[in-house]
C-alpha positions in Angstrom: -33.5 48.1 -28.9 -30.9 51.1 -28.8 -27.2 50.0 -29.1 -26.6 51.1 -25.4 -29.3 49.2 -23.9 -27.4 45.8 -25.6 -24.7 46.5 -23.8 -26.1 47.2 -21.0 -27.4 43.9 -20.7 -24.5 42.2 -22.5 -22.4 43.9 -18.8 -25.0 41.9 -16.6 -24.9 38.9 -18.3 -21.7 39.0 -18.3 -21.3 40.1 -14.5 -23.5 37.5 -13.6 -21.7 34.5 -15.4 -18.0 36.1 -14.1 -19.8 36.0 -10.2 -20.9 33.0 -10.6 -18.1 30.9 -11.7 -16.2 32.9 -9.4 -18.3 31.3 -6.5 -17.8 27.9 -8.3 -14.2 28.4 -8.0 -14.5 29.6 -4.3 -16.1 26.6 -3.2 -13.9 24.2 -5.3 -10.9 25.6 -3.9 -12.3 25.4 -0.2 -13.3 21.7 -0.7 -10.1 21.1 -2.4 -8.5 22.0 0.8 -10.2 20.9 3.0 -9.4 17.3 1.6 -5.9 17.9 1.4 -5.7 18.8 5.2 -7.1 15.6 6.0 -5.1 14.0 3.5 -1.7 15.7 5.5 -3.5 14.6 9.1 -4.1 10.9 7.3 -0.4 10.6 6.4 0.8 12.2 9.5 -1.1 9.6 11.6 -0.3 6.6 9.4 3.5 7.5 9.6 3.6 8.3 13.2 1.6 4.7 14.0 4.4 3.0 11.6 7.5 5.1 13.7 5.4 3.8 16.9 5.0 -0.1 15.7 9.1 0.0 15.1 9.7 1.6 17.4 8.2 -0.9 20.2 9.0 -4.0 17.9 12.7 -3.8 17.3 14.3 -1.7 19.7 14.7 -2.5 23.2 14.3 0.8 24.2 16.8 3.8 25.8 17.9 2.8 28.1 18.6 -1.1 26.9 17.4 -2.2 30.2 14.8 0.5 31.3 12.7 -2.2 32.6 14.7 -2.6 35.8 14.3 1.2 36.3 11.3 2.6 34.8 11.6 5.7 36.3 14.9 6.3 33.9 13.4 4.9 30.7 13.6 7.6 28.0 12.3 5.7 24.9 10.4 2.6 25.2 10.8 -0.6 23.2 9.7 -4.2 24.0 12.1 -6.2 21.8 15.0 -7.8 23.6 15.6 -8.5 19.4 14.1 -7.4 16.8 10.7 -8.8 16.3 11.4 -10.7 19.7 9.6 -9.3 22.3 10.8 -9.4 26.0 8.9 -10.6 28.5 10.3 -8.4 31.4 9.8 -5.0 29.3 5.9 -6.1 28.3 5.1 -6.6 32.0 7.5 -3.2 33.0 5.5 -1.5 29.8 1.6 -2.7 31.3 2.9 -1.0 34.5 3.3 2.3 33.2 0.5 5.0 33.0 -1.5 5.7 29.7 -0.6 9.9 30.0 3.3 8.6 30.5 3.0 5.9 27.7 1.9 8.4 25.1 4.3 11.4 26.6 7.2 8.7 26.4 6.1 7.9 22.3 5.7 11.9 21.9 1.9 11.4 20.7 0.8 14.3 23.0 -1.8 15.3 20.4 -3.1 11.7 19.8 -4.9 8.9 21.4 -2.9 5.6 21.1 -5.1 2.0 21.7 -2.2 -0.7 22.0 -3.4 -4.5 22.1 -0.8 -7.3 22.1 -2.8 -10.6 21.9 -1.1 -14.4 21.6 -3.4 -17.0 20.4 -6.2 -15.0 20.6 -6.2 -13.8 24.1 -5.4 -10.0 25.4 -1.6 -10.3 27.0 -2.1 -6.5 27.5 -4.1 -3.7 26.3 -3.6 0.4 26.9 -6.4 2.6 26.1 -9.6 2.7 24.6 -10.3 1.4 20.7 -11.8 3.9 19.0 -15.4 4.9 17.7 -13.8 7.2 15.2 -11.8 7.3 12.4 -8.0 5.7 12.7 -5.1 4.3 11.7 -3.9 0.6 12.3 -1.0 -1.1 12.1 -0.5 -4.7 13.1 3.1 -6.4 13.8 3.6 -10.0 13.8 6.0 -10.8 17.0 7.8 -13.4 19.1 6.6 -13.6 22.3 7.3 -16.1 24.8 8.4 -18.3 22.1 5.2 -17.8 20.6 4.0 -16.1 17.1 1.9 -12.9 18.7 0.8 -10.1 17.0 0.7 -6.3 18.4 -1.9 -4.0 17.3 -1.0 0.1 17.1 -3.8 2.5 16.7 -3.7 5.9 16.5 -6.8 8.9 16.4 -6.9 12.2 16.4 
């Protein structure tokens, strides 16, 4: 073999290993995020379901007592204390639409399943649960003098 046909092959060799691992490195970098997008949509929806469970747990909403008016409620919240949950703002809360319920938690771009149950039976439930992947957050509560627990899930 002549010196310039070594070479020649010695540039497609080397071509072909440079194209290569720059494929290899394409794809990593697409997987790579790709993950962490769903990592950023995981937290977001975690953090948003925690903001929601305090939200409805320990505050008693804005106005304090929306649940004589609940036409002028602003921000919801069910606890006449925290942890405590008031009777007269569950039943005000069941009474209020799904679309105004997720508009009034600013969760326009999620689905929201909410389940408070008290010795295992439903005291109220909004939405659907979901067939999809989501995030779940469960509160222990006071209710009606009882130990309750309220479930939060959010999807996408």
């Amino acid at each position: 073999m002549r010196k310039g046909q070594v070479a020649m092959t010695d540039l497609f060799i080397s071509i072909t290993l440079f194209l290569l691992l720059l494929t290899f490195f394409f794809f990593m970098w697409n997987k790579y995020t790709l993950r962490l997008a769903d990592l950023g949509r995981h937290n977001e929806l975690e953090l948003l379901a925690f903001q929601t469970a305090d939200l409805l747990t320990l505050s008693p909403g804005i106005p304090s007592v929306w649940e004589e008016n609940t036409n002028a409620l602003q921000v919801p919240g069910l606890a006449s204390r925290p942890g405590v949950l008031s009777p007269q703002k569950v039943n005000a809360f069941m009474n209020i639409s799904y679309n105004t319920t997720i508009s009034l938690l600013n969760l326009d771009r999620f689905e929201l399943y909410l389940l408070l149950k008290k010795k295992d039976h439903a005291v109220f439930e909004i939405g659907q649960y979901p067939t999809r992947q989501s995030i779940r957050i469960q509160r222990r509560v006071v209710y009606q003098n009882e130990s309750a627990t309220l479930d939060i899930v959010l999807w996408q």
